[in-house]
C-alpha positions in Angstrom: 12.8 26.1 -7.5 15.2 24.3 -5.8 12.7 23.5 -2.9 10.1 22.2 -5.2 13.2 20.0 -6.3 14.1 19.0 -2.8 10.2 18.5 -2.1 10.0 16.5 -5.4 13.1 14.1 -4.5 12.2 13.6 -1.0 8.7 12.3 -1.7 10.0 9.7 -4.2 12.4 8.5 -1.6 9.5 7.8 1.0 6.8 7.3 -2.1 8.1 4.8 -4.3 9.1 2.3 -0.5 5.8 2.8 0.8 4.3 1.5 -2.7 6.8 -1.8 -2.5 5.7 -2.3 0.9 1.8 -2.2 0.1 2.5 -3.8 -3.4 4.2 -6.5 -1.8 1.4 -7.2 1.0 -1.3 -6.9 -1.3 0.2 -9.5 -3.9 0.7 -11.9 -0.5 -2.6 -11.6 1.0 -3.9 -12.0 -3.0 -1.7 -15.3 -3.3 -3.4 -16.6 0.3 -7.2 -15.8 -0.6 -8.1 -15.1 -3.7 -5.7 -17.8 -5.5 -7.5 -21.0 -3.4 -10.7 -19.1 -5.0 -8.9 -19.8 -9.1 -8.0 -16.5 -9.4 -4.9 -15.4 -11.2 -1.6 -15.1 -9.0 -0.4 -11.8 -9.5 3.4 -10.4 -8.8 4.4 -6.9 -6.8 4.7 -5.3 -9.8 0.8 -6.1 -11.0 -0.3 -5.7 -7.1 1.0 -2.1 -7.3 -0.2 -1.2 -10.3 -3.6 -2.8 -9.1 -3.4 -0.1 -6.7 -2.3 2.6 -8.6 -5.0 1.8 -10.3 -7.8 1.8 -7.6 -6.4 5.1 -6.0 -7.3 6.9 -9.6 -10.6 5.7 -9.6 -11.9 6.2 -5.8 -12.2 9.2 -3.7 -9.5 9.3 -0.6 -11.9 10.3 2.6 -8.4 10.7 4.3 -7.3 13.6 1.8 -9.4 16.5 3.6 -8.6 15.2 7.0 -6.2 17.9 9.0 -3.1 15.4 10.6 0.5 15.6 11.7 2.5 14.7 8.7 4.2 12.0 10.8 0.7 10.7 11.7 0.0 10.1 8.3 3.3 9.2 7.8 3.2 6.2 10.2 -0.7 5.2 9.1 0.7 4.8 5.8 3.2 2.5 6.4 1.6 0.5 9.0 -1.9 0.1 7.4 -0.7 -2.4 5.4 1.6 -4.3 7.9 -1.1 -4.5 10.1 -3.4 -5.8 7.4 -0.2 -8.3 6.5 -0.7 -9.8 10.3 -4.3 -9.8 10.2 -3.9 -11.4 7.2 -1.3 -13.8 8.5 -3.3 -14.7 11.5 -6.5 -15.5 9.7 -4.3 -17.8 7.1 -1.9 -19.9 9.5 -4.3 -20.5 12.3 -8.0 -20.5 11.1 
């Protein structure tokens, strides 16, 4: 019981970062190219709900996938910063 409890805290403490992190990219990268377009701005809070959302409805590939927890770990969290720099690139200089 107790490490179901541990196990249960400690994922909320990297969970609920990693889902600012790609909530706050995603409502970024939504203000540079979809807002242009005269779609809706949407906040962090929308952006991660948005994906919340879209991890319900599609299948992870990733999820079957045999990985070093820190591997995953690490894709996790950069995925979206690299996306963020792609997405920074593309909108400053192009």
């Amino acid at each position: 019981m107790i490490t179901f409890i541990a196990g249960v805290l400690f994922a909320s403490i990297i969970l609920i970062p990693i889902a600012i992190i790609r909530g706050y990219v995603l409502s970024i990268l939504w203000g540079w190219f979809l807002v242009p377009l005269g779609v809706v701005e949407i906040s962090v809070p929308h952006a991660i709900g948005f994906l919340l959302l879209i991890g319900l409805v599609t299948p992870n590939p990733n999820e079957k996938k045999e990985g070093k927890p820190l591997e995953k770990f690490l894709s996790t969290i950069l995925s979206p910063l690299i996306a963020w720099l792609f997405g920074a690139i593309i909108h400053y200089y192009i």
